[in-house]
N, C-alpha and C positions, 0 to 999 in steps of 0.2 A: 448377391453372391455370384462370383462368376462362375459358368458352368464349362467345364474343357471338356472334349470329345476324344477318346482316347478308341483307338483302334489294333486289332491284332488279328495278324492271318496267322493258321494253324496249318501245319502239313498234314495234323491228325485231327481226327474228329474227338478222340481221349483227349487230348489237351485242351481243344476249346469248353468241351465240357466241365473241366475240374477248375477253368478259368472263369467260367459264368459264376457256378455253384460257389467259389471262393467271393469273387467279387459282389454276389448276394449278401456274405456270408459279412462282407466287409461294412456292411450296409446300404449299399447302394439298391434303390428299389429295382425291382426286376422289369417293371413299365419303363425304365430309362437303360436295360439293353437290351442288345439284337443279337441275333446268331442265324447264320446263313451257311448250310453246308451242303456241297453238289449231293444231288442224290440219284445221278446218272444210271449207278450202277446199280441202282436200288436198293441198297441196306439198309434201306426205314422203309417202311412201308405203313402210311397212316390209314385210316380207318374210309377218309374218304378226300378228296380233291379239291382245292379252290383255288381262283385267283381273284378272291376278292379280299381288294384291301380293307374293308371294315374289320372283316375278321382278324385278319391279320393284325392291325393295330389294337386290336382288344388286348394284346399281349394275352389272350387266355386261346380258348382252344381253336385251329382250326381244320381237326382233324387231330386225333390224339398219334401218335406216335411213338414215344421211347418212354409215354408215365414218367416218372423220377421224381414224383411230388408235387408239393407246392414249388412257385416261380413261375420263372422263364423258358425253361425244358419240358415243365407240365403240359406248355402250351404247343410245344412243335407239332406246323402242319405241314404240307406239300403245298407247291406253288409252281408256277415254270418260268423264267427270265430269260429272255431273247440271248443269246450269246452262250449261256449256260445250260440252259437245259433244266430238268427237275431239279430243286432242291428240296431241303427242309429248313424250313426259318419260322422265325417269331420275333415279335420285337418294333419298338418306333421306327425304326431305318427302314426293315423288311414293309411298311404300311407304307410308305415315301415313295418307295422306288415301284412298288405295284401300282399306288396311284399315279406316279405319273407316267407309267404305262398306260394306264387305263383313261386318261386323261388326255394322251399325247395322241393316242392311236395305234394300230398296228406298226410295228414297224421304226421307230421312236424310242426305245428303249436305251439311249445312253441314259436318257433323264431316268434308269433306272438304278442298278445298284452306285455307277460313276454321280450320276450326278446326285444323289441322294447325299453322296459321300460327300462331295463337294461342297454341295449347299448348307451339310452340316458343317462345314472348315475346313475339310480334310484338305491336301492338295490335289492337285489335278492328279500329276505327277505317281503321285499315291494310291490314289483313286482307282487308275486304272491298273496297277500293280493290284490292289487288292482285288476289282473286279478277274482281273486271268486269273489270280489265284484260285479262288472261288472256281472258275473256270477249269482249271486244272486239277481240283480234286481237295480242294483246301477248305477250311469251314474261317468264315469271318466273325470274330466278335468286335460289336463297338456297343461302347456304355458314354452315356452322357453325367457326367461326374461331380459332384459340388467342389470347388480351390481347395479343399482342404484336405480330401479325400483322394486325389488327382495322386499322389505319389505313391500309395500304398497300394493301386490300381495298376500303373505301371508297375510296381513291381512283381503284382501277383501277374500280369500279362508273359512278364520277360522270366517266372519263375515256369512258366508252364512253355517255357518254348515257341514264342511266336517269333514271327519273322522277320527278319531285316528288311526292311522294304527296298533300302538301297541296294541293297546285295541282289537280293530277288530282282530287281530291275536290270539290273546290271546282267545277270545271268537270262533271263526272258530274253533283253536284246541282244548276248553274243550270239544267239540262235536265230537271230533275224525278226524279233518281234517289234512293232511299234506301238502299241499302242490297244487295249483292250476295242474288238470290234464285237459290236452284239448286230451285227448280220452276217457272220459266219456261225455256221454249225457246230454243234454245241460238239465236245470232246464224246465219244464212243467210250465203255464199258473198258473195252480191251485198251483207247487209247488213256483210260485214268489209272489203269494199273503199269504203264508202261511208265509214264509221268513219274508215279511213285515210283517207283524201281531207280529211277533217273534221281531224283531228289536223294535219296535214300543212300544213293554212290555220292553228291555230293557233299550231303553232310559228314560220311564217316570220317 
């Protein structure tokens, strides 16, 4: 059975959640998605710190975080990715992109959330659209999908508001961006609320 990789950036961290918990719900196991959201500004606060990717790919705990039951959300911990900054993730993608952090070395970090994305199929192109995202204050879901299951997933993604990737690129580079860099300093507290505000004028 073929497996498609579906992905969706969120401006909200509400939306990616009722997008996990639905796509759960659709039956896709919770060991085939990820959720990755900045946590710069610190509105999770888990119990304790890791960047190890064992944990992380346990899809269970590492470091409890927001509880919210059994799944994918049970399991959010804190981690930190080069370019980004703190997050909270869980998930196969989030154990990919730490290991080969941890793998590559200091400093090595595309082979992190971009080329995770990547090596799963995403495009490049994409890749690095959803890495700034992330970057800028956005929470990433990707679920690895059975063919059959792949359209109901999509629609619960584009039901909760995720993001045009093209658009979003399109708008990142009339501001002069090229391209997600993880050896730049991750965004500041004051500049992810600034982002939103920006975002926020754009969608109305």
């Amino acid at each position: 059975m073929t497996t498609t990789i579906l992905t969706g950036l969120y401006d909200t961290y509400d939306d990616a959640v009722l997008t996990v918990r639905e796509i759960e719900s659709a039956g896709v196991p919770y060991a085939d998605i990820s959720v990755i959201a900045n946590n710069v500004d610190n509105r999770y606060a888990p119990r304790e710190k890791t960047n190890a990717a064992a944990d992380v790919g346990s899809g269970a705990a590492i470091g409890s975080v927001l509880g919210g039951g059994a799944g994918l959300l049970a399991g959010l911990g804190m981690l930190a990715i080069p370019g980004v900054g703190p997050v909270v993730a869980a998930g196969w993608l989030v154990a990919t992109a730490v290991g080969a952090v941890a793998g590559a070395g200091a400093g090595a970090a595309t082979g992190g959330v971009v080329g995770s994305l990547t090596g799963a199929g995403v495009s490049e192109e994409y890749a690095h659209v959803y890495a700034e995202g992330v970057r800028r204050g956005g929470t990433l879901v990707t679920a690895r999908v059975d063919g059959p299951l792949a359209p109901a997933v999509e629609q619960i993604m584009r039901r909760y508001r995720s993001v045009d990737p093209d658009a979003r690129g399109r708008a990142y580079r009339a501001a002069g961006w090229n391209g997600f860099d993880e050896t730049v300093a991750p965004y500041t507290a004051t500049d992810l609320e600034q982002e939103r505000q920006r975002l926020r004028r754009l969608t109305i």
